[in-house]
C-alpha positions as CSV (number, residue, x, y, z in Angstrom):
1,X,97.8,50.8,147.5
2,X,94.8,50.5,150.2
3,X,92.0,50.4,147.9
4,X,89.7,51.3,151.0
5,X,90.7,54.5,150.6
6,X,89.5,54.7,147.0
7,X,85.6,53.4,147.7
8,X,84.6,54.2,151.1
9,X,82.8,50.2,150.9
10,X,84.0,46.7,151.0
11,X,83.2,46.4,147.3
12,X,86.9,48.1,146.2
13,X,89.1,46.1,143.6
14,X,92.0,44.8,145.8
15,X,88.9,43.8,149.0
16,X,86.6,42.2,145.8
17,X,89.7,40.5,144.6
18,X,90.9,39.1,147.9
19,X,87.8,37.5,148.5
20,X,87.2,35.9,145.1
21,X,88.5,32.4,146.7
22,X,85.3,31.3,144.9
23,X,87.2,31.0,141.5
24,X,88.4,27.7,141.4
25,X,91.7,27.9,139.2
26,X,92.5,24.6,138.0
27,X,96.3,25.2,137.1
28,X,99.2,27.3,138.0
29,X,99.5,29.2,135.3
30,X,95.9,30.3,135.3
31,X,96.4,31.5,138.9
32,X,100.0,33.4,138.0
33,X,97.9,34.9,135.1
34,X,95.5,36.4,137.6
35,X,97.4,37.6,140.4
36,X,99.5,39.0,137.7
37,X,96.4,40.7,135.8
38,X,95.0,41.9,139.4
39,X,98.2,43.5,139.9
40,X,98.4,45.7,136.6
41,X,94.8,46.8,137.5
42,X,95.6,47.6,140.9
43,X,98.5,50.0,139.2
44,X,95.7,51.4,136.7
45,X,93.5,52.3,139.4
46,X,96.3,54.3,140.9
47,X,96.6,56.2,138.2
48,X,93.6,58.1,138.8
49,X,93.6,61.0,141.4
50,X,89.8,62.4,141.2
51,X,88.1,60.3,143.7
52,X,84.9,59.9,142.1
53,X,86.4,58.9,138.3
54,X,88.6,56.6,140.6
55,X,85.8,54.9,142.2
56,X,84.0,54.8,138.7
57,X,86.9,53.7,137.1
58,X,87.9,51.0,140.0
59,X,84.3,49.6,139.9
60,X,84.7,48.8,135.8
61,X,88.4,47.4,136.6
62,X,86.3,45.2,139.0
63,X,84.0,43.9,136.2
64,X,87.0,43.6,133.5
65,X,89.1,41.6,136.0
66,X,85.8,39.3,136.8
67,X,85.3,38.5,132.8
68,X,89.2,37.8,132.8
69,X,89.4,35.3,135.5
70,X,86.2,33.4,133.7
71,X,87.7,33.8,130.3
72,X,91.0,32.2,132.2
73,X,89.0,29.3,133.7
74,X,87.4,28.2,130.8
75,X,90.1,28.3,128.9
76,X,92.0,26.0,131.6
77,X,88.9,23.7,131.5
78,X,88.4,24.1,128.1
79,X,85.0,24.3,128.0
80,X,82.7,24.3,125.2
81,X,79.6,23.2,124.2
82,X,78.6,19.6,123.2
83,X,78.2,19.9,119.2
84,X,76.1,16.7,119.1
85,X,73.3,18.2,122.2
86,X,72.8,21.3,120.1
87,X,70.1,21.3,118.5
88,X,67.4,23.9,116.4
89,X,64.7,25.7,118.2
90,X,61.7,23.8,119.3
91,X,58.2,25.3,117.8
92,X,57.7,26.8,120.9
93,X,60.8,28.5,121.5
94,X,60.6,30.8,118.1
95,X,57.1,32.3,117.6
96,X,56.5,33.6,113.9
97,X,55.4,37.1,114.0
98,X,52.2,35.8,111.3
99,X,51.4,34.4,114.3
100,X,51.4,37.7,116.6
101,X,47.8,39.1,117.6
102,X,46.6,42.7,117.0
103,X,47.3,44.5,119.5
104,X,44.4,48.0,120.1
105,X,45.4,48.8,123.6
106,X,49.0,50.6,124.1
107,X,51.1,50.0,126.8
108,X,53.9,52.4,125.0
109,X,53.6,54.1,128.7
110,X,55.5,51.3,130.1
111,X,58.3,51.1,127.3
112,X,61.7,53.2,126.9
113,X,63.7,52.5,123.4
114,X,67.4,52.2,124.1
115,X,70.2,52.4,120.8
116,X,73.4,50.8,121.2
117,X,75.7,53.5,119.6
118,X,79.0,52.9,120.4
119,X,80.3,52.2,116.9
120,X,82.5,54.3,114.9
121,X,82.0,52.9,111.4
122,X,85.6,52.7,110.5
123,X,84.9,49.7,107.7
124,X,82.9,52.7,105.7
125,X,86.0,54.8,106.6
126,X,84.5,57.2,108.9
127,X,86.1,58.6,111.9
128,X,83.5,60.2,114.3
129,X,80.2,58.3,115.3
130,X,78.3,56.1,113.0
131,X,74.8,57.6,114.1
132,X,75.9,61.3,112.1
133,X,75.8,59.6,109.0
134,X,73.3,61.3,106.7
135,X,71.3,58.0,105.0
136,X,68.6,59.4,103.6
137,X,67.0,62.5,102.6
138,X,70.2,64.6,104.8
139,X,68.6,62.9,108.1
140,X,71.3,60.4,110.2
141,X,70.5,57.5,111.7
142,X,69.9,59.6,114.8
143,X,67.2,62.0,113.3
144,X,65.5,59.3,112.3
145,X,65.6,57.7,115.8
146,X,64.0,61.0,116.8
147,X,61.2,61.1,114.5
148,X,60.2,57.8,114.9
149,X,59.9,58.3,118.6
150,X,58.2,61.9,118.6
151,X,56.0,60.7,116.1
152,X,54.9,57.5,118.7
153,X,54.4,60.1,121.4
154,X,52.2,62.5,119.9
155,X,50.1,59.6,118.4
156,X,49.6,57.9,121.6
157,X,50.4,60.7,124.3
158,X,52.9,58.7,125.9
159,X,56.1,59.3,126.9
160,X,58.8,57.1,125.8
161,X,62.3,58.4,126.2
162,X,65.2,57.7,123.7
163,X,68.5,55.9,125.8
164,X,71.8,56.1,123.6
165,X,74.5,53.9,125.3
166,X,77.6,55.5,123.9
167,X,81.7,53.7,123.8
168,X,84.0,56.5,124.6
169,X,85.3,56.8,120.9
170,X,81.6,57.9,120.4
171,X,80.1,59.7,123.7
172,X,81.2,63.1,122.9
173,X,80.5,63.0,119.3
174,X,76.7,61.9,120.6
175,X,76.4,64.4,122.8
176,X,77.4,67.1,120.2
177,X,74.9,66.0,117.7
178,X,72.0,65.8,120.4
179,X,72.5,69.3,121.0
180,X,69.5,70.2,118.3
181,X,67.3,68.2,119.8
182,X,67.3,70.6,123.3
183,X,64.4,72.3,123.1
184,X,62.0,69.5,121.8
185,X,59.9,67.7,124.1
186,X,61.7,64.2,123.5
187,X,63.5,63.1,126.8
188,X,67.5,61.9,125.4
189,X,69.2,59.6,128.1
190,X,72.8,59.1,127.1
191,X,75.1,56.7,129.3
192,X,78.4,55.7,128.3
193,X,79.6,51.7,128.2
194,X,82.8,49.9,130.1
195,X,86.5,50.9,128.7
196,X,88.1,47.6,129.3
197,X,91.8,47.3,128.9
198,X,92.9,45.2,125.7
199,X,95.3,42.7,127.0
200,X,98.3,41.6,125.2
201,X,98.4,38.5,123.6
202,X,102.0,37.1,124.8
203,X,101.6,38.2,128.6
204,X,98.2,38.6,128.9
205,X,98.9,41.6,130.8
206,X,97.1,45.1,130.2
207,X,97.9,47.0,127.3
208,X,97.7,50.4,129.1
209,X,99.7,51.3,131.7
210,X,98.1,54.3,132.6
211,X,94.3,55.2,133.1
212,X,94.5,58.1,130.4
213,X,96.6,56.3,128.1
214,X,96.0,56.1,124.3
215,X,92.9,55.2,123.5
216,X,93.8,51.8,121.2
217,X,95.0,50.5,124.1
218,X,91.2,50.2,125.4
219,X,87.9,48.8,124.2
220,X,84.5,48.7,124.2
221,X,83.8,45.2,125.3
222,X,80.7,44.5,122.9
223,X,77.0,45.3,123.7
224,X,76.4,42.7,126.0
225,X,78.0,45.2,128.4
226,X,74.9,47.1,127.9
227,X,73.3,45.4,131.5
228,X,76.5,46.2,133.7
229,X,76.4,49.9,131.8
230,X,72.8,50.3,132.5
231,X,73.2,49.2,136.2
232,X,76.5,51.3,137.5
233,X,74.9,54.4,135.3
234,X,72.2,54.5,137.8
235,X,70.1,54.6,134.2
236,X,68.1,51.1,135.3
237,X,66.9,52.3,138.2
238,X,65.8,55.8,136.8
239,X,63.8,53.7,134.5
240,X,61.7,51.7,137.3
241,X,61.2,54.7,139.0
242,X,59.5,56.5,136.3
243,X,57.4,53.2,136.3
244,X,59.1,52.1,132.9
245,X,58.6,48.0,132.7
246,X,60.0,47.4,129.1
247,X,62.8,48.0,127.4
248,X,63.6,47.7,123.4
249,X,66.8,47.7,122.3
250,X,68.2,47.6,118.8
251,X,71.6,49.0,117.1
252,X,71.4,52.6,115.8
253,X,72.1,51.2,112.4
254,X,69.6,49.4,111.9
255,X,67.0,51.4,110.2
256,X,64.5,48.7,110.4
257,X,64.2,48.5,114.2
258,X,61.0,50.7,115.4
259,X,58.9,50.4,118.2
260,X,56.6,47.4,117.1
261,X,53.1,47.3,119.3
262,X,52.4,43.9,118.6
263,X,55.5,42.1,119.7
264,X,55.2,44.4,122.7
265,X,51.7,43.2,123.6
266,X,52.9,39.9,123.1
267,X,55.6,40.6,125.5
268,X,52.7,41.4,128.3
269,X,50.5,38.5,127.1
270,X,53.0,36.0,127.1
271,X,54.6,37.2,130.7
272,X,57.9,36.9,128.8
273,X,60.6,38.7,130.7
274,X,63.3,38.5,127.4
275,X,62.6,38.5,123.6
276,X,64.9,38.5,120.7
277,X,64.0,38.9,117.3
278,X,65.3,36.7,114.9
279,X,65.1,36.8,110.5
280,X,65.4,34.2,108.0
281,X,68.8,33.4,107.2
282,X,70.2,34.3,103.6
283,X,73.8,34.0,102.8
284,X,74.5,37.5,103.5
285,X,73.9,36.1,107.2
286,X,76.0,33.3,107.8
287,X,77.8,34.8,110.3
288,X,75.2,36.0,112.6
289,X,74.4,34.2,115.9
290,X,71.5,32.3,116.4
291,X,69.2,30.7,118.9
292,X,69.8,26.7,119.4
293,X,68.2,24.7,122.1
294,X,70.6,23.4,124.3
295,X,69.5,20.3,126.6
296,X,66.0,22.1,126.4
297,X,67.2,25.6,127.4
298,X,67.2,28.3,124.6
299,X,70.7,30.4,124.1
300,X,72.5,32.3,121.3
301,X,75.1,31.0,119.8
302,X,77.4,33.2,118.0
303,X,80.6,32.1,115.2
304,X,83.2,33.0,117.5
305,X,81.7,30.3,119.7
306,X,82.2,27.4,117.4
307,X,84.2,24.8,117.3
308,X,86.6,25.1,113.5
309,X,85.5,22.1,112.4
310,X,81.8,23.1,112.8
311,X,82.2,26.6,111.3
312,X,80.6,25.3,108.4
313,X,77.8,23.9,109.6
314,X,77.1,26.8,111.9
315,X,76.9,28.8,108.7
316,X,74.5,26.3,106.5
317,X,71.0,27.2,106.8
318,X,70.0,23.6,107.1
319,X,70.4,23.5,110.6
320,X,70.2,27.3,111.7
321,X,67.2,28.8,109.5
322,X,67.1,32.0,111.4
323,X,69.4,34.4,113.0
324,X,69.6,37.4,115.4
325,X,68.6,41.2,114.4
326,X,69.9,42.2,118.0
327,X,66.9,43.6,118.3
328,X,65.7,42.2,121.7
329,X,62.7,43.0,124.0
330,X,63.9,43.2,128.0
331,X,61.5,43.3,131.1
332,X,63.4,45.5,133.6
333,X,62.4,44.2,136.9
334,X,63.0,41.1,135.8
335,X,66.5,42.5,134.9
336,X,67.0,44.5,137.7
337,X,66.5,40.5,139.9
338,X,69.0,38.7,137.9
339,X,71.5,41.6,138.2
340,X,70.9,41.9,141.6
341,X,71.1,38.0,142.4
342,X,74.5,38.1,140.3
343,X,73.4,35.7,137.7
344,X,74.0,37.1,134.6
345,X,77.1,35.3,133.2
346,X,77.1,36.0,129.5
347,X,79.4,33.8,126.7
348,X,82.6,35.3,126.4
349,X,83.5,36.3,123.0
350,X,87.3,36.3,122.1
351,X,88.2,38.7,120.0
352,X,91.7,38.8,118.6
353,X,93.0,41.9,116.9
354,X,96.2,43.1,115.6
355,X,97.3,46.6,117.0
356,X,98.7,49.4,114.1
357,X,102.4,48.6,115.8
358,X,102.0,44.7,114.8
359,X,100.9,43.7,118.4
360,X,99.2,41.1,119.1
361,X,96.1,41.4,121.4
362,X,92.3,40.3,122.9
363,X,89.9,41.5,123.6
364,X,86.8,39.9,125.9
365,X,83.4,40.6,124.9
366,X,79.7,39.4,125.2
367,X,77.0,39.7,123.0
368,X,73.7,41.3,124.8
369,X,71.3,38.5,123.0
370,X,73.3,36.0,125.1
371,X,71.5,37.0,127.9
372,X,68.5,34.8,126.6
373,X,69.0,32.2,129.1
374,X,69.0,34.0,132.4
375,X,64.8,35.2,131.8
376,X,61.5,33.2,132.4
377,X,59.5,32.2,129.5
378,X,62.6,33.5,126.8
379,X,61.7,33.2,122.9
380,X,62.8,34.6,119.9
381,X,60.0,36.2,117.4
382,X,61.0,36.0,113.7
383,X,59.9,38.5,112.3
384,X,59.9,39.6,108.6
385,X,63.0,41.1,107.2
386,X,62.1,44.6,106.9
387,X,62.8,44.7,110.7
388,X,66.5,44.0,109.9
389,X,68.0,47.1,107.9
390,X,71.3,47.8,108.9
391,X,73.6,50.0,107.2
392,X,77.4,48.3,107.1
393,X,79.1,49.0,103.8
394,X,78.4,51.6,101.3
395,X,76.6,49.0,99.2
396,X,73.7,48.7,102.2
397,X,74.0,52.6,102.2
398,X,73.2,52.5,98.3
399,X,69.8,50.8,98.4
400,X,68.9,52.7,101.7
401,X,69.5,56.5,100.1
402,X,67.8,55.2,96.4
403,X,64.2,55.3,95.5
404,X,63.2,51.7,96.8
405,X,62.7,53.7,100.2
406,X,60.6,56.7,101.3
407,X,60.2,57.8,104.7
408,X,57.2,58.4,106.8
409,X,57.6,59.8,110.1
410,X,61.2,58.6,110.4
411,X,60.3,55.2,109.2
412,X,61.9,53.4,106.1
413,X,59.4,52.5,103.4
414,X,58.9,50.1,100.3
415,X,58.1,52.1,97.4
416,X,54.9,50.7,96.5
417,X,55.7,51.1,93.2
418,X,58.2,48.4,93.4
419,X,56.8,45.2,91.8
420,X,58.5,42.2,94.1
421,X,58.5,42.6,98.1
422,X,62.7,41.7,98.0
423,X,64.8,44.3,97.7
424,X,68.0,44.3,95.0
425,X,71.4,42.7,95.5
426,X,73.6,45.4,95.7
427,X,77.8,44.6,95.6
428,X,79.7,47.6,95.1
429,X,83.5,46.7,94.4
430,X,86.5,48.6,96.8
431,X,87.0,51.5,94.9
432,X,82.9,52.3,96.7
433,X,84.3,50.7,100.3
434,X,84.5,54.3,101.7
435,X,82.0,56.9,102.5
436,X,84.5,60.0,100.2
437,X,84.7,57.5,97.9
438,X,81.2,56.5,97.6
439,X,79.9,60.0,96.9
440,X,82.5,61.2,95.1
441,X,81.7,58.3,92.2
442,X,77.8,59.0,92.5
443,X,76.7,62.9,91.3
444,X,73.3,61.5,92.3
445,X,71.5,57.9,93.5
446,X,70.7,55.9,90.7
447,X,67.2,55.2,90.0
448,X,67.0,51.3,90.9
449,X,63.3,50.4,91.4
450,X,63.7,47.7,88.9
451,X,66.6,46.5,89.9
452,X,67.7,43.1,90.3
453,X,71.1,43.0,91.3
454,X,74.3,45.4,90.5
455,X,77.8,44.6,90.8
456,X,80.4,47.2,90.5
457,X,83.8,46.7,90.4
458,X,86.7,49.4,89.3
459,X,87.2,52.4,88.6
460,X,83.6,53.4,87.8
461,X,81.6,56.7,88.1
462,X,77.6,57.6,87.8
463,X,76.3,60.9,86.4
464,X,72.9,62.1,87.2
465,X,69.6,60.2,86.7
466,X,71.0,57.2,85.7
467,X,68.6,54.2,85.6
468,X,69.3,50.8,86.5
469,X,66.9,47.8,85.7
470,X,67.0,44.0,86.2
471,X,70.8,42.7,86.1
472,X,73.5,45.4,85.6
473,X,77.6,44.4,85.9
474,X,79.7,47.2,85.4
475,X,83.4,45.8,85.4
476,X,86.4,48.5,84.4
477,X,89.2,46.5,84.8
478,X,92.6,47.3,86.3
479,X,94.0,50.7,84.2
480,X,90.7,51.9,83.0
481,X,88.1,54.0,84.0
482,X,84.2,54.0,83.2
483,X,81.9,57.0,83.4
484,X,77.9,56.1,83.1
485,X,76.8,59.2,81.1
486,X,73.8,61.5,82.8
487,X,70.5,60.1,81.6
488,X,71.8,56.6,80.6
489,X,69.3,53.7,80.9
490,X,70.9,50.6,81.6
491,X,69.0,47.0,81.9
492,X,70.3,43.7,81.9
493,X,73.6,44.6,80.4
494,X,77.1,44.0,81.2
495,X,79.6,46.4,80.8
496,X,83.4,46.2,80.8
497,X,86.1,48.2,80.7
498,X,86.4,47.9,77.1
499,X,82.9,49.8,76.9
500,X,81.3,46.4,74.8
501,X,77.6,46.2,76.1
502,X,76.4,42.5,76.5
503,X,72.6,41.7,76.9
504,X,72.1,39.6,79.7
């Protein structure tokens, strides 16, 4: 194939490839590996006839072949990071949002809000994109998105616009639901990420063979993809042309990540071109990445990044006391310089999965926060928990649709009449582990605003205006079913399958 012919510029795969002498391949193998891998992509990008989806689709086969030759060397070099030189976060380097000025002027005419929403939420068993869900009051994640926003513009006359960055298992689905939102004066953005090939474990050689073969044979390659996506979508430079200077970005499942003027301000005030917000761990968190000082610089580091015999210390909160919310804070010209100067190298995440026909595979990913370490005058800001809400079982789902929340303007809300500021341990067993089977077991939302903590497990089913209070187990064991009766009050008891009710 003459890739010239496929992007009238030097830039084409087989030109880019043939002049990457700089990678420095330190054994055979690694180098057979990518001429091998280079080949196979080459054949992809023949398999495309429209010349403009080729040139798209040879320009993300460029980027995907890039990631694999550094995921190649680093494995040949076997490079990771010096346990004993990491170290916590000076004071400095994580600012306590206590510590955050007031902010009275807005600069919300500088900002756009961009939602990574490329997940499909198949652990809740759903098939279509996570953002329909309905979480509370019949809105989805997405309406509320909406009003947040709308509400922010009318307030302070600005005009911030909404940026969903789609995978393609959920772009379509996206741009079905935004439909409604048509004829309302919010400006909707959507781009759609990288499909990079997954590559098979044994060969590590492209699963697909085709470019419009079956979609498990691609993958979205995590959110750090979200600067390539934002650059080749033209989307970045839209932005700095409207005269848009900041950029907040947040998962759309996270129904605690609104626009926040006073880490914005500190953005300005500070001259901070990169911010991440980071919580207190709990041990619902231990897997989370988090910020560490490395020889003085400040990066994320994530699990999948650790070293097995340090897994357990990455997870103790003695060490790592906070963790990321992915909800970071990005000054675009300073992005649009480091994308520009080709320095934005971002930890590669290995990510092995199992295909439905037994194979095994990888898949190379980033993780946006990494990007920490590439911006002038980077911190994290940790901010209070409320800011970290995401929905990613049906037990989260559960204390998000029950009366510990109102909504104002799109925003989730402690019920004030809730006496403590924490919010109940919720652990709904896997009969609950899927959306049908969640509301087929609840006629209604149980009424939980004194509730400690409920555990579920079994078959179990709630009838209308149940009430739970303090501690409540409800355990039906293996052949039996429980059915809390309409009207039932239930605090601090335990009840099993053999209907006995034990006061806790």
């Amino acid at each position: 194939m003459s890739a010239d012919t496929l992007v009238p510029r030097s830039e084409s795969f087989n030109a880019r490839v043939r002049g990457s002498s700089h990678i420095d391949f330190k054994t055979a193998t690694t180098g057979v590996a990518a001429k091998a891998m280079r080949n196979e992509l080459s054949n992809l990008v023949r398999t495309v006839e429209d010349p403009d989806t080729k040139r798209a689709f040879d320009t993300e086969m460029q980027s995907f072949f890039y990631l694999f030759t550094r995921y190649l060397d680093e494995r040949a070099r076997s490079q990771e990071l010096d346990w004993d030189r990491i170290k916590s976060p000076a004071e400095d380097q994580i600012v306590p949002y206590s510590k955050l000025a007031s902010s009275n002027s807005s600069s919300f005419s500088k900002l756009a809000v961009l939602k990574v929403n490329g997940g499909l939420g198949t652990s809740m068993g759903m098939t279509g994109a996570k953002s329909a869900l309905e979480v509370k009051d019949d809105m989805t994640f997405l309406d509320l998105t909406v009003r947040q926003i709308e509400h922010l513009n009318t307030t302070h006359r600005v005009d911030v616009p909404l940026i969903l960055m789609t995978s393609f298992n959920t772009h379509e689905d996206t741009l079905r639901i935004i439909k409604k939102y048509a004829n309302q004066q919010l400006r909707i953005t959507t781009f759609n990420q990288s499909r990079y090939p997954r590559i098979a474990k044994d060969t590590l050689l492209p699963c697909p063979k085709t470019a419009d073969d079956d979609k498990s044979k691609w993958y979205p390659p995590g959110h750090g993809d979200l600067y390539n996506a934002l650059m080749h979508s033209g989307v970045l430079d839209q932005l700095l042309a409207e005269g848009k200077e900041y950029l907040f970005v947040s998962n759309s499942d996270n129904l605690g990540a609104v626009v926040d003027e006073k880490i914005l301000q500190h953005m300005i005030d500070t001259q901070a071109e990169f911010i991440m917000e980071v919580t207190d761990k709990t041990k619902a968190d231990i897997k989370g990445g988090t910020l560490i000082d490395y020889e003085g610089s400040i990066r994320l580091l994530e699990v999948a990044q650790v070293p097995s015999e340090h897994v357990e210390d990455f997870k103790s909160i003695r060490k790592f006391k906070i963790f990321n919310t992915n909800n970071l804070w990005i000054h675009l010209p300073a992005l649009k310089r480091v994308m520009q100067a080709g320095e934005l190298e971002l930890d590669i995440i290995i990510n092995p999965k199992t295909t439905d026909d037994g194979q095994a595979v990888i898949q190379l990913e980033t993780a946006a926060g990494a990007a920490i370490k590439h911006f002038k005058n980077a911190h994290g800001v940790n901010v209070p928990r409320s800011r970290f809400l995401p929905v990613k079982s049906c037990s989260d789902l559960l204390l998000i649709k029950s009366d510990i929340y109102s909504l104002q303007h799109g925003q989730l809300v402690i019920n004030p009449n809730r006496m403590f500021e924490t919010t109940p341990v919720i652990k709904l067993g896997d009969h609950f582990k899927k959306i049908a089977q969640f509301q087929k077991r609840f006629k209604k939302i149980p009424h939980i605003i004194e509730l400690d903590h409920l555990t579920v497990t079994g078959d179990v089913y709630f009838g209308r205006n149940v009430t739970l209070r303090g501690t409540v187990i409800v355990v039906a064991n293996e052949g039996q079913r429980i059915d809390i009766p309409d009207g039932c009050v239930l605090e601090n008891r335990l009840l099993s399958g053999n209907l006995n009710m034990i006061e806790l």
